[in-house]
C-alpha positions as CSV (number, residue, x, y, z in Angstrom):
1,X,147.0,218.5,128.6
2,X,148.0,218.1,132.3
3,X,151.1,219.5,132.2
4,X,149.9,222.6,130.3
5,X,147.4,223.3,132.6
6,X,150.5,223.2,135.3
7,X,152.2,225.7,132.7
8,X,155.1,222.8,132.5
9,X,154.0,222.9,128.2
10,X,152.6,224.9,125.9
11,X,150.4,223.0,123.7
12,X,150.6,225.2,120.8
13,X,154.4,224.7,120.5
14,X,154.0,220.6,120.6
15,X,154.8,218.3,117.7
16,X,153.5,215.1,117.3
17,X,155.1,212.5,115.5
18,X,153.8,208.9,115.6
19,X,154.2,205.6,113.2
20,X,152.9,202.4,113.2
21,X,154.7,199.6,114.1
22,X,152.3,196.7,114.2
23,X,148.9,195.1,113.3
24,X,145.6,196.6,114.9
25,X,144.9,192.7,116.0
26,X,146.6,189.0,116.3
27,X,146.4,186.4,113.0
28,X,144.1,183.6,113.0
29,X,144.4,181.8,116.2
30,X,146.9,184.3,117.8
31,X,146.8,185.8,121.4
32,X,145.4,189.6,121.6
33,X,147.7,189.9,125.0
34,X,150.7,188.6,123.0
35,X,149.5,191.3,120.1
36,X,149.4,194.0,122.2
37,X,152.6,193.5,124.2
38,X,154.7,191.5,122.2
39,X,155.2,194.4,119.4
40,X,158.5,194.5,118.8
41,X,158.7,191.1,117.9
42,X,155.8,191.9,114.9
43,X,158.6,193.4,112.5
44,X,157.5,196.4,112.7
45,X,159.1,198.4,115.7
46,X,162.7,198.9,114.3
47,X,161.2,200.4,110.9
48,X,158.9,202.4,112.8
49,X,161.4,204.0,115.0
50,X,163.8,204.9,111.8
51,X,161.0,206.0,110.5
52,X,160.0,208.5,113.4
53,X,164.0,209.4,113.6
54,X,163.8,210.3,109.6
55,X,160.8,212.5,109.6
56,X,161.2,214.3,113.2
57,X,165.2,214.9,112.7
58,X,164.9,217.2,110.2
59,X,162.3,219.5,112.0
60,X,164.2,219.1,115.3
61,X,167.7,220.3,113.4
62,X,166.1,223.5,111.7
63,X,164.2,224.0,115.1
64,X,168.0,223.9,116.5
65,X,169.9,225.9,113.6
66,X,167.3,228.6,113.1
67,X,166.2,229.0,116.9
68,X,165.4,232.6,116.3
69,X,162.7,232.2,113.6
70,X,161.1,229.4,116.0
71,X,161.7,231.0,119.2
72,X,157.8,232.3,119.3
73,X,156.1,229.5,117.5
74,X,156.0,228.2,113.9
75,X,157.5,230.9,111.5
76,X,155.0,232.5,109.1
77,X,155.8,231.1,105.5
């Protein structure tokens, strides 16, 4: 919201694309600081990201190809 309202973005031409990658709180006897910072060693940060790349690629490549239906916002189905 910042940057839009320094006309850097348009919010109404954003996409957001998110996945989760880890659990919302440490096991039994586990650190919450280790939790929260130590996510990539949970598992689930490298099938989260190949996830993200999966589902946002293909909007990002008919963004690309078809530039001129996208040009002024979402095309009208």
């Amino acid at each position: 919201m910042r940057a839009s309202r320094e006309g850097l973005v348009d919010v109404q031409r954003l996409a957001v694309v998110r996945a989760g990658s880890d659990f919302d709180r440490p096991a039994p006897g586990g650190s919450e600081v280790d939790n929260l910072l130590k996510y990539a060693d949970q598992g689930g940060f490298v099938p989260a990201l190949e996830n993200l790349y999966r589902a946002g690629n293909p909007l990002v490549q008919d963004i690309l190809k078809n530039w001129s239906a996208w040009e002024n916002g979402v095309p009208q189905s």
